[in-house]
BAFI-3210 file (N, C-alpha, C; in Angstrom, 3 decimals, decimal comma, padded with zeros to 6 digits):
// residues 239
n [1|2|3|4|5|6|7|8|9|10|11|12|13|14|15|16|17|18|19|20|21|22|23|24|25|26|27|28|29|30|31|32|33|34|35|36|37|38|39|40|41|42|43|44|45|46|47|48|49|50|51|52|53|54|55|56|57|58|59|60|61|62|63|64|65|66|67|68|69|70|71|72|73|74|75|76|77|78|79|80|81|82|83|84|85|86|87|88|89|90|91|92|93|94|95|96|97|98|99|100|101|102|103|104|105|106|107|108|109|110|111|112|113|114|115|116|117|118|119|120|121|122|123|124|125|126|127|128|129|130|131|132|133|134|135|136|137|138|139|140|141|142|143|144|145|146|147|148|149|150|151|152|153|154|155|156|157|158|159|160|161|162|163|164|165|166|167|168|169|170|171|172|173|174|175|176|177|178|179|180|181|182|183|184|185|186|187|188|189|190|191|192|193|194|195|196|197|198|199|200|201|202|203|204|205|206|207|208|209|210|211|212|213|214|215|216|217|218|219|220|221|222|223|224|225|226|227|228|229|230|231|232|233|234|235|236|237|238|239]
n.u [019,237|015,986|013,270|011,354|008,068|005,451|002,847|000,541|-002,965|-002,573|000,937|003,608|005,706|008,962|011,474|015,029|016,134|018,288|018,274|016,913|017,135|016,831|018,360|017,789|015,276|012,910|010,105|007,353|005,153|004,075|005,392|008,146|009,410|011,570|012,717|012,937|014,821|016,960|017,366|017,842|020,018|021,674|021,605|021,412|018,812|017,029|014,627|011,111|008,084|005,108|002,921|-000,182|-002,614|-003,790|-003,855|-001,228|001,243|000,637|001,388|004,235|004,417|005,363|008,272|009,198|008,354|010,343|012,847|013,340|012,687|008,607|006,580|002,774|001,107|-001,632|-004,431|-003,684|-001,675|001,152|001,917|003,242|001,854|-001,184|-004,291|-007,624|-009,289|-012,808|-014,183|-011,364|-011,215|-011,638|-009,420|-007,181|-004,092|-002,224|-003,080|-002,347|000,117|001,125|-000,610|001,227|004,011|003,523|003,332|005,312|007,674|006,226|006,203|005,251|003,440|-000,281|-001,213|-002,008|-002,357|-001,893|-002,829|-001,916|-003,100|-004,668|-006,586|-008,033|-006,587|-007,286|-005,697|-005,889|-004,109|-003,355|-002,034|-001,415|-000,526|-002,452|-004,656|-007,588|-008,971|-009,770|-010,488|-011,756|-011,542|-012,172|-009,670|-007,359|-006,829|-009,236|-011,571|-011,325|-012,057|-014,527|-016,036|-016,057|-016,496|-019,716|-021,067|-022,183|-021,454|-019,016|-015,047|-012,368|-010,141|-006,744|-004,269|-002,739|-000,770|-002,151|-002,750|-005,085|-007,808|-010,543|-011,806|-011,376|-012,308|-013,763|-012,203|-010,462|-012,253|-012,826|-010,306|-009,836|-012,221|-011,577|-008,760|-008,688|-010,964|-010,108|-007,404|-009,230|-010,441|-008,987|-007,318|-009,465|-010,436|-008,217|-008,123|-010,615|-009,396|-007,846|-009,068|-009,638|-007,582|-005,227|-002,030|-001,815|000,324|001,281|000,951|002,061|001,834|002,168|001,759|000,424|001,644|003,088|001,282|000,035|001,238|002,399|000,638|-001,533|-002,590|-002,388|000,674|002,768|004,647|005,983|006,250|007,851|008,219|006,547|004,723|006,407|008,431|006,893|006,121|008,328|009,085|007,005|007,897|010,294|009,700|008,104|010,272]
n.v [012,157|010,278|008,814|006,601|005,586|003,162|002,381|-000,289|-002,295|-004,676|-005,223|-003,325|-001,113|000,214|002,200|003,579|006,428|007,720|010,826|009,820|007,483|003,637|003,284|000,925|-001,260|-002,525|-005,032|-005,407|-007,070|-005,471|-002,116|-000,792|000,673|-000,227|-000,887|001,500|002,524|001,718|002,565|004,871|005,168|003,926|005,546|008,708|010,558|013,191|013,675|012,657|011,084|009,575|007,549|005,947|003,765|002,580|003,626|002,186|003,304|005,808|006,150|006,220|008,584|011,019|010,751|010,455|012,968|014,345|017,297|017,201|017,437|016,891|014,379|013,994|011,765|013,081|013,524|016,202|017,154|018,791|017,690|016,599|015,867|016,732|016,811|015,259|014,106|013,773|013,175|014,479|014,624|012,253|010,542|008,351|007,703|006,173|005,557|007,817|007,919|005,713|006,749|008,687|008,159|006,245|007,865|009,522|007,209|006,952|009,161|011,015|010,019|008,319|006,732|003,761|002,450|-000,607|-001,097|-004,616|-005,790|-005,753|-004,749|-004,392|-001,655|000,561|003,119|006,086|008,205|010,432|011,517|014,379|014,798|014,345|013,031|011,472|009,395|006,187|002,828|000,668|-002,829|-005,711|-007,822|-010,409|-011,855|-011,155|-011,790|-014,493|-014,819|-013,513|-015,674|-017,811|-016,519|-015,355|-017,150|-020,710|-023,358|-022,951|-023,426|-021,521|-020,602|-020,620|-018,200|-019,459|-019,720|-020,829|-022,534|-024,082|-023,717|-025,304|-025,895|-029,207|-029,700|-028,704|-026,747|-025,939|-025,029|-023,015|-021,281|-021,635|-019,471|-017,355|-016,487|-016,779|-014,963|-012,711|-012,069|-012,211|-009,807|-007,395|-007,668|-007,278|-004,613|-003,161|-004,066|-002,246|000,395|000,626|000,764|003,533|004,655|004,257|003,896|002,886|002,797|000,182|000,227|-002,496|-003,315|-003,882|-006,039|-008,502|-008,908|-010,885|-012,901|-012,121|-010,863|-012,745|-013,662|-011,919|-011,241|-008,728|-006,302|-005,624|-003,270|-004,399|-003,711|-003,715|-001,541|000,738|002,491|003,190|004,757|006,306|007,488|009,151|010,624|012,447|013,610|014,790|016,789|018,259|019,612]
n.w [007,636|006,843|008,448|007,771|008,294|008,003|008,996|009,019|008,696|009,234|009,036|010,738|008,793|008,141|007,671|006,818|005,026|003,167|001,252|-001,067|-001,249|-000,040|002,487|004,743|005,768|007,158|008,464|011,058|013,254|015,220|015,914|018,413|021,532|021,857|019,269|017,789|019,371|018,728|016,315|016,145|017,319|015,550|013,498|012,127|012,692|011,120|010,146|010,276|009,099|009,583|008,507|009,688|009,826|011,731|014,575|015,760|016,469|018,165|020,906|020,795|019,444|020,663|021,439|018,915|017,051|018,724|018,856|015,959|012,571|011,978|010,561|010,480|008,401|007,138|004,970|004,764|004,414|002,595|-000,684|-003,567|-005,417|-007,299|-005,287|-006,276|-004,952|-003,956|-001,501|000,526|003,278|003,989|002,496|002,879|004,098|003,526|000,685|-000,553|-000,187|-002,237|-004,277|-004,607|-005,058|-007,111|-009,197|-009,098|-010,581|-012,808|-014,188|-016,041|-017,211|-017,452|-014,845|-013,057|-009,455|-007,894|-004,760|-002,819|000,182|002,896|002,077|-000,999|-002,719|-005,497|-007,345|-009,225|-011,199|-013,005|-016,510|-015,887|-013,143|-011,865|-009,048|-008,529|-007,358|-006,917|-006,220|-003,779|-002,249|-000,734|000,451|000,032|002,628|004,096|002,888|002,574|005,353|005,850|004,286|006,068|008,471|008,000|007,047|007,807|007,891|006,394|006,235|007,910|005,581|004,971|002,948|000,095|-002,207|-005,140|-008,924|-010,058|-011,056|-011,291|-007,974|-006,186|-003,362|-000,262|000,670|-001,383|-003,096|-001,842|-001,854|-004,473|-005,094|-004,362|-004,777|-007,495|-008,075|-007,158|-008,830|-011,414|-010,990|-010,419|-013,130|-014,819|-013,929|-014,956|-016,928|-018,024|-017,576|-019,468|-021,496|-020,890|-021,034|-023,200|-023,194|-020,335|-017,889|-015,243|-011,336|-008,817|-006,003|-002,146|000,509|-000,198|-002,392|-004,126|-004,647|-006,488|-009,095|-011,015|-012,120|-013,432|-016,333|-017,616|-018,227|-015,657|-013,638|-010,492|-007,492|-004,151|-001,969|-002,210|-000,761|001,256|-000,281|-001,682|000,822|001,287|-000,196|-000,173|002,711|001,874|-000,052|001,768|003,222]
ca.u [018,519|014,956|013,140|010,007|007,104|004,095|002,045|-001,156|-004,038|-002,070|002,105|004,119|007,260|009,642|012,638|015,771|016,505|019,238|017,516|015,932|017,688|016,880|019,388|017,616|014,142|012,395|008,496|006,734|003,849|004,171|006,367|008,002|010,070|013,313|013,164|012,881|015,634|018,195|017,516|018,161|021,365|022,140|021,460|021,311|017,592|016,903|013,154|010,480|006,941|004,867|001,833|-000,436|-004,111|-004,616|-003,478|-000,386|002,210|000,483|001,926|005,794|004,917|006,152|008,977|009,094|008,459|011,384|014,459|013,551|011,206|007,820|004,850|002,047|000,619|-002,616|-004,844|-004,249|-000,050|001,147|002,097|003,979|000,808|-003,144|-005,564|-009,084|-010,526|-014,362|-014,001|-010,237|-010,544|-011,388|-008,989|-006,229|-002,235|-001,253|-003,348|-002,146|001,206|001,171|-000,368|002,239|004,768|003,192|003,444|007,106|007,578|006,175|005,467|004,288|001,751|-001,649|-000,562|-003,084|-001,788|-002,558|-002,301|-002,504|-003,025|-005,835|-007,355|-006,930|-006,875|-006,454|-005,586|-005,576|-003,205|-003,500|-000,413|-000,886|-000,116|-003,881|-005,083|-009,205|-009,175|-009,894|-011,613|-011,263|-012,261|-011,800|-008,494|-007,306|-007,569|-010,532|-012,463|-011,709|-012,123|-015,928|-016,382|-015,972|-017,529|-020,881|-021,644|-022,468|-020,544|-017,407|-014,549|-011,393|-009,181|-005,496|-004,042|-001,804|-000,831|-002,769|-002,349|-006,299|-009,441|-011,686|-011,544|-012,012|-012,837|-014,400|-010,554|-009,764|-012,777|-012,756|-009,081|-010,451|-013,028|-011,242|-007,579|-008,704|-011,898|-009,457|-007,310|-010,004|-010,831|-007,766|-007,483|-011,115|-010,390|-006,898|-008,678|-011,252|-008,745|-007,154|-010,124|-009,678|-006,216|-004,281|-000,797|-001,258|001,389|000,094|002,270|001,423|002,973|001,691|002,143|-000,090|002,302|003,434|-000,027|-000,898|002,183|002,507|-001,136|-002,241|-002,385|-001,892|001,578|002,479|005,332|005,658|007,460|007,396|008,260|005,889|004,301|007,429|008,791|005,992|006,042|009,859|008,995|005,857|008,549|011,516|008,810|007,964|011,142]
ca.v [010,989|010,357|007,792|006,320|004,689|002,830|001,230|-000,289|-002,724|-006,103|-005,031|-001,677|-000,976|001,416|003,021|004,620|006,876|009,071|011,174|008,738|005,616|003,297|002,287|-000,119|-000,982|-004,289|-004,767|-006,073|-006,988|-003,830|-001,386|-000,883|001,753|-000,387|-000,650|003,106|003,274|001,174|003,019|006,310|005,230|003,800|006,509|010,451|010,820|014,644|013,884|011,548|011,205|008,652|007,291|005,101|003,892|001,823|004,018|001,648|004,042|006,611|006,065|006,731|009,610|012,158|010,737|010,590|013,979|015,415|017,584|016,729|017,452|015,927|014,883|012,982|011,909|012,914|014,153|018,031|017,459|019,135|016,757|016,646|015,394|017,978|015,552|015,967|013,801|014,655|013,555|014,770|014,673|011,024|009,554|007,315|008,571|004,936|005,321|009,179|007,988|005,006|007,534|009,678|006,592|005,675|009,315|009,507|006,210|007,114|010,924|011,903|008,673|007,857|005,492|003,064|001,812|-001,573|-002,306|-006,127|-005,877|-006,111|-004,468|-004,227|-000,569|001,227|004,249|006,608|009,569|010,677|012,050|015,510|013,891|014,930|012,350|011,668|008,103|004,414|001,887|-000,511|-003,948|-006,625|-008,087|-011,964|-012,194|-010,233|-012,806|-015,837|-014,600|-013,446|-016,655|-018,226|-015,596|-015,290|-019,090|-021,786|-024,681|-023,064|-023,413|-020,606|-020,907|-019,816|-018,087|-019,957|-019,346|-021,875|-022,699|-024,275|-023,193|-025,920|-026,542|-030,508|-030,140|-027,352|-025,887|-025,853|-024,612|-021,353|-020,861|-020,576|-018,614|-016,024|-016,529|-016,048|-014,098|-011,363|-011,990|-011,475|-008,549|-006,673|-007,693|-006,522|-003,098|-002,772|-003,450|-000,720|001,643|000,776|001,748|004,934|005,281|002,947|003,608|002,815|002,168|-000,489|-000,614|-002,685|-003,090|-004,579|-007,453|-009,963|-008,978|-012,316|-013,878|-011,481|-010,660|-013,440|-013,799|-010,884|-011,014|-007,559|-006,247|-004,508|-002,998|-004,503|-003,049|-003,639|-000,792|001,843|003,344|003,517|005,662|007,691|009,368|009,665|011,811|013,414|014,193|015,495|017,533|019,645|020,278]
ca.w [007,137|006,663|008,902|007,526|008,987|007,268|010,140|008,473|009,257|009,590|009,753|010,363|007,886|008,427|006,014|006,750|003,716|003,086|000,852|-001,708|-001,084|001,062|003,177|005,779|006,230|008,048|008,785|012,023|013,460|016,317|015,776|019,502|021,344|021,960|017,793|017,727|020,236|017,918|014,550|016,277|017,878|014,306|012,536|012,533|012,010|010,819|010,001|010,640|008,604|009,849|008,184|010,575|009,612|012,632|015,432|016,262|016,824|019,147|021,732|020,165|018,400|021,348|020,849|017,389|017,296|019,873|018,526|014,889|011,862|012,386|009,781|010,844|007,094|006,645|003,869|004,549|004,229|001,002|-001,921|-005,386|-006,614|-006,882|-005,097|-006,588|-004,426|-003,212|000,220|001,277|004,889|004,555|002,230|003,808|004,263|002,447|-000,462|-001,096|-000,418|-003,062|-005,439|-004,888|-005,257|-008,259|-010,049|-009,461|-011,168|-014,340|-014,454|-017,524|-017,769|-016,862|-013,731|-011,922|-008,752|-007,286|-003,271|-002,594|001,096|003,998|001,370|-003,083|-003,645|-007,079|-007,464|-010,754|-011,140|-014,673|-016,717|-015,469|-011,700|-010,629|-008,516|-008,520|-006,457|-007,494|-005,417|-002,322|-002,778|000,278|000,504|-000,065|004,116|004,434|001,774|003,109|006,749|005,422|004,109|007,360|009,665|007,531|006,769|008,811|007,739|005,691|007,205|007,812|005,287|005,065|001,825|-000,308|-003,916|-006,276|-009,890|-010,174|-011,530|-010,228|-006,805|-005,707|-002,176|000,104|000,468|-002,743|-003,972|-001,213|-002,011|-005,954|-005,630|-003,720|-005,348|-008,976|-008,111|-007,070|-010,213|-012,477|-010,632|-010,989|-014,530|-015,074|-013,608|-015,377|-018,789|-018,153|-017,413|-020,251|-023,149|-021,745|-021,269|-023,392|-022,671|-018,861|-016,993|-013,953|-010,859|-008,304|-004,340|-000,779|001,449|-000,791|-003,998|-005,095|-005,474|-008,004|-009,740|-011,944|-012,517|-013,818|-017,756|-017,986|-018,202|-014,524|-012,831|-009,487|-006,309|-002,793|-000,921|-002,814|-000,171|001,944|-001,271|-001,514|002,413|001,845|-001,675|000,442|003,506|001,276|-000,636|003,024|003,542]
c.u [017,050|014,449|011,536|008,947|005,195|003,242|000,339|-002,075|-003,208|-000,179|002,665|005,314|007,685|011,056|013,432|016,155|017,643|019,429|016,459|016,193|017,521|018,147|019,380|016,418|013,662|010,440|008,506|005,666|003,376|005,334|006,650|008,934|011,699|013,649|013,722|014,395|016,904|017,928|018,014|019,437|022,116|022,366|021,205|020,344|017,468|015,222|012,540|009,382|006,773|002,943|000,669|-002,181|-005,059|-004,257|-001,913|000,873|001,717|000,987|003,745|005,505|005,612|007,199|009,841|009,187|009,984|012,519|014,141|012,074|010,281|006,644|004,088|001,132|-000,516|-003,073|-004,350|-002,703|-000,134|001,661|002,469|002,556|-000,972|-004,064|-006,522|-009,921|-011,472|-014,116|-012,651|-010,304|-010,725|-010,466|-007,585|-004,878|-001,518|-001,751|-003,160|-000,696|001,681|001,117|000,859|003,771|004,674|003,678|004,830|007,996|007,306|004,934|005,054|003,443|000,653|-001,230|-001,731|-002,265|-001,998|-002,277|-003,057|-002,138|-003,818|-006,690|-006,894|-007,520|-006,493|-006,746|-005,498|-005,344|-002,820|-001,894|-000,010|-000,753|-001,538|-004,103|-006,668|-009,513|-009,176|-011,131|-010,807|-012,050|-011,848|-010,211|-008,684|-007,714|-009,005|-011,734|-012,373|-012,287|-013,680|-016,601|-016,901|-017,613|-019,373|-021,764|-021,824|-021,542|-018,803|-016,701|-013,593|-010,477|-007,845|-005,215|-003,224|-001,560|-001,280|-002,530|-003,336|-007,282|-010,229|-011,478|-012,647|-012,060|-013,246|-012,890|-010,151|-010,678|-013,525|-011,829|-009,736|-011,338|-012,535|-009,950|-007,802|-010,025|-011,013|-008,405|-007,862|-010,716|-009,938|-007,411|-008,443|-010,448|-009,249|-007,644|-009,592|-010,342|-008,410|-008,058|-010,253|-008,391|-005,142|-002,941|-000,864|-000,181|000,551|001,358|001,495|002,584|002,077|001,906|001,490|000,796|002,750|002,311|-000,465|000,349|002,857|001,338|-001,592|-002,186|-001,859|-000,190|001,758|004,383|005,505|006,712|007,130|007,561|007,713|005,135|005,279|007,996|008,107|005,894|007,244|009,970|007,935|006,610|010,034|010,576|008,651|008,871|011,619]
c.v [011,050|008,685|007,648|005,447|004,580|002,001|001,029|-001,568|-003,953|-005,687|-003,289|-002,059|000,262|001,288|003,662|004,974|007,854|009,761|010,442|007,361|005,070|002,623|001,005|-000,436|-002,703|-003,800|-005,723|-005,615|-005,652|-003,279|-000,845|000,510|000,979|-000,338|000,599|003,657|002,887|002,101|004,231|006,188|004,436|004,807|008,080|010,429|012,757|014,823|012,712|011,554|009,626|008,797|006,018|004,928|003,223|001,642|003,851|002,458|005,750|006,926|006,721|007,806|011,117|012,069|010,679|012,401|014,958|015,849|016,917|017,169|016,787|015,847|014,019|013,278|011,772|013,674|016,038|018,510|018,241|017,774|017,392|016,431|016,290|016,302|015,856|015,079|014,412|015,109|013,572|014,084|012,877|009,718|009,259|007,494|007,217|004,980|006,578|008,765|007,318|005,832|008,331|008,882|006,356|006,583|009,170|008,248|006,314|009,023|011,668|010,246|008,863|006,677|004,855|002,094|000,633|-001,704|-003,540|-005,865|-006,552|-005,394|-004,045|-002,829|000,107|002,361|005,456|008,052|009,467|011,733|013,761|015,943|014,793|013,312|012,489|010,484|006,707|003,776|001,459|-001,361|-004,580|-007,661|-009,956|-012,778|-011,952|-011,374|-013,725|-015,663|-014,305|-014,373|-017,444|-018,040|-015,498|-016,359|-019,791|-023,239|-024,217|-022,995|-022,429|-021,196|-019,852|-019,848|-019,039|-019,686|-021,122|-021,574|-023,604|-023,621|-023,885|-026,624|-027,888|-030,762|-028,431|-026,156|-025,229|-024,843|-023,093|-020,454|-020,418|-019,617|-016,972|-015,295|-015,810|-015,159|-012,593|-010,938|-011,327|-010,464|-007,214|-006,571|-006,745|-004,774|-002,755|-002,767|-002,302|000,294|001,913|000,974|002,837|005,755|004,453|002,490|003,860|002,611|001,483|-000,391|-001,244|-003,310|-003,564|-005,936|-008,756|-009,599|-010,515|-013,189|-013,251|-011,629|-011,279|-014,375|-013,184|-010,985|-010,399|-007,333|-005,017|-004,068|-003,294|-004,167|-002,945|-002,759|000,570|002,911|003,873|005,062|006,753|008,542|009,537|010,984|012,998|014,210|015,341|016,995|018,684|020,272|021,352]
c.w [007,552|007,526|008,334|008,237|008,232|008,268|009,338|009,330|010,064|010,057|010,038|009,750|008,182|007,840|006,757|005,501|004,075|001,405|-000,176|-001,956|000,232|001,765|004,273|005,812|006,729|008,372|010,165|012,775|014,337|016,224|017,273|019,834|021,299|019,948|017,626|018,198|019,498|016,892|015,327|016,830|016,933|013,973|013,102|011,841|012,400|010,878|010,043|009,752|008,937|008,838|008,869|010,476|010,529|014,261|016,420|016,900|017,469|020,029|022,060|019,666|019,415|021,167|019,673|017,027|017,707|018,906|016,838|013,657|011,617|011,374|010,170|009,251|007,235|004,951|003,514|004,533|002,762|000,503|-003,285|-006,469|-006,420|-006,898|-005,200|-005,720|-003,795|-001,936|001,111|002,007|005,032|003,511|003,068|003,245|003,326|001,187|-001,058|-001,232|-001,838|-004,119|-006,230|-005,416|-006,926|-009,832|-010,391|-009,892|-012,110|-014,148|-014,975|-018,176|-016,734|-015,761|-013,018|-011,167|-007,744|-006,084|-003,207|-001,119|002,007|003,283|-000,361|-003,377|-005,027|-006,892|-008,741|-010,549|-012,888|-015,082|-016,178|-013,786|-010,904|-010,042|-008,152|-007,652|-006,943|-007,063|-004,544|-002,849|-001,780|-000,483|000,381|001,584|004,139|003,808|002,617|004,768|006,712|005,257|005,550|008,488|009,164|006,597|007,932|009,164|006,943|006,524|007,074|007,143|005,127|003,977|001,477|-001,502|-004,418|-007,896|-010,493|-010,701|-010,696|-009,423|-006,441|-004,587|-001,654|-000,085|-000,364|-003,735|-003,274|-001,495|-003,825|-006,366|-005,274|-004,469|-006,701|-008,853|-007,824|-008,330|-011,622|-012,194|-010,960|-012,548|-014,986|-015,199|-014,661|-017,049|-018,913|-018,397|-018,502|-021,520|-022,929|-021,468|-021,849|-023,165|-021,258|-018,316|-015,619|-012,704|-009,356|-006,676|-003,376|-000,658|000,582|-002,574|-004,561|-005,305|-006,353|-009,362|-011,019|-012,451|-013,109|-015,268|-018,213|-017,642|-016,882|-014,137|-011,072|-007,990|-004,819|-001,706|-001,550|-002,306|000,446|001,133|-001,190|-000,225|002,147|000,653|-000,743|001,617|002,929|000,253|000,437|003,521|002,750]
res [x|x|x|x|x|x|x|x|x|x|x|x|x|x|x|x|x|x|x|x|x|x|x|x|x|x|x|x|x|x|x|x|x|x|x|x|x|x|x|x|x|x|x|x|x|x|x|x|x|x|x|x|x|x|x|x|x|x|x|x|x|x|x|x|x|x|x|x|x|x|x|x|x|x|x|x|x|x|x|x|x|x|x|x|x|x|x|x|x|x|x|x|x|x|x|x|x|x|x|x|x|x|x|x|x|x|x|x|x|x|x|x|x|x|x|x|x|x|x|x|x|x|x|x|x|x|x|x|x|x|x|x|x|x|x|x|x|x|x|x|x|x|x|x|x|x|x|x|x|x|x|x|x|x|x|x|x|x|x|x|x|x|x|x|x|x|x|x|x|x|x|x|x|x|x|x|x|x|x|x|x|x|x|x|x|x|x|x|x|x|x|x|x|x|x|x|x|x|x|x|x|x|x|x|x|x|x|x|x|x|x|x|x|x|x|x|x|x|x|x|x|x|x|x|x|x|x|x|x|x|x|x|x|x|x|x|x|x|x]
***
């Protein structure tokens, strides 16, 4: 069995697979060793691939490592999918994985892949599964937390899903600018893509998925464990 690990900015997730099914997986805020110490005395872990963009699981990876096959996901792993990006060495193990996620999901399309996270990346893996990059754009936290930090008087607000346009108090009208400003951002981008690839396929995955998901105009595919998928395709791939 295949043990996965997605540690990113805000939670870590982690996957037991036995080979492309998941059979278990849970998220939290620190991924610890007594966790570590239950899944392995669950399960017969064979291999590990960890993907980690905000050092959290340093500490575990000796053990992680021991008596077992070991990948630490960066840019310079192999992959199912030819990455053209410019600058390799600095793109990020969750947004190669997603790609790669995204590919094997619809494999003979043009695929653009949305994360709603601590940050909204897209990704574009064209039908002949090259990968060239997307964008980053600040996240639904990240916005309002800006707001805040680089004003004087706004105040911190906390997400919520809305169903508004024009906001009637300061709240209401930080929560709209951020809520549907990211909306019609995603949209935006998704219609570009789409004058020059019309049969897109969209799919879209991360921790802020249900505020978009039934917002978006466009027609998407949406799935929450897409990166998880993708290191377990990127780990079964090295073997």
């Amino acid at each position: 069995m295949n043990l996965v690990i997605d540690s990113g900015n805000t939670l870590s997730k982690w996957a037991v697979f036995d080979k492309t099914v998941i059979i278990e997986w849970r998220q939290t805020k620190h991924l610890v060793q007594n966790t570590l110490d239950d899944i392995f005395a669950k399960y017969t872990v064979d291999a590990v691939i960890v993907s980690d963009v905000s050092g959290a699981t340093d500490s575990l990876l000796s053990f992680l490592k021991k008596d077992r096959q070991f990948i630490k996901m960066s840019s310079s792993v192999a992959t199912p999918i030819k990455i053209k990006y410019a600058s390799r060495e600095t793109l990020g193990s969750d947004r190669i994985a997603a790609a790669v996620g995204g590919n094997t999901l619809f494999p003979e399309n043009n695929t653009l892949v949305i994360q709603a996270g601590t940050c909204i990346t897209y990704e574009m893996i064209n039908d002949k599964g090259e990968y060239f990059g997307g964008a980053i754009s600040p996240g639904l936290d990240m916005r309002l937390r800006a707001l805040n930090t680089f004003t004087a008087h706004l105040p911190l607000v906390k997400k919520e899903k809305i169903d508004f346009l024009t906001g009637n108090s300061t709240k209401n009208s930080i929560l709209s600018g951020v809520f549907n400003g990211c909306i019609a951002e995603a949209d935006g981008i998704i219609d570009r893509y789409k004058e020059i690839f019309p049969e897109l396929k969209v799919v879209l995955c991360g921790g802020d998925i249900f505020f978009f998901d039934k917002r978006l105009k466009n027609r998407i595919f949406a799935t929450a464990n897409l990166v998880l998928n993708g290191l377990n395709i990127i780990l079964e791939h090295n073997k």
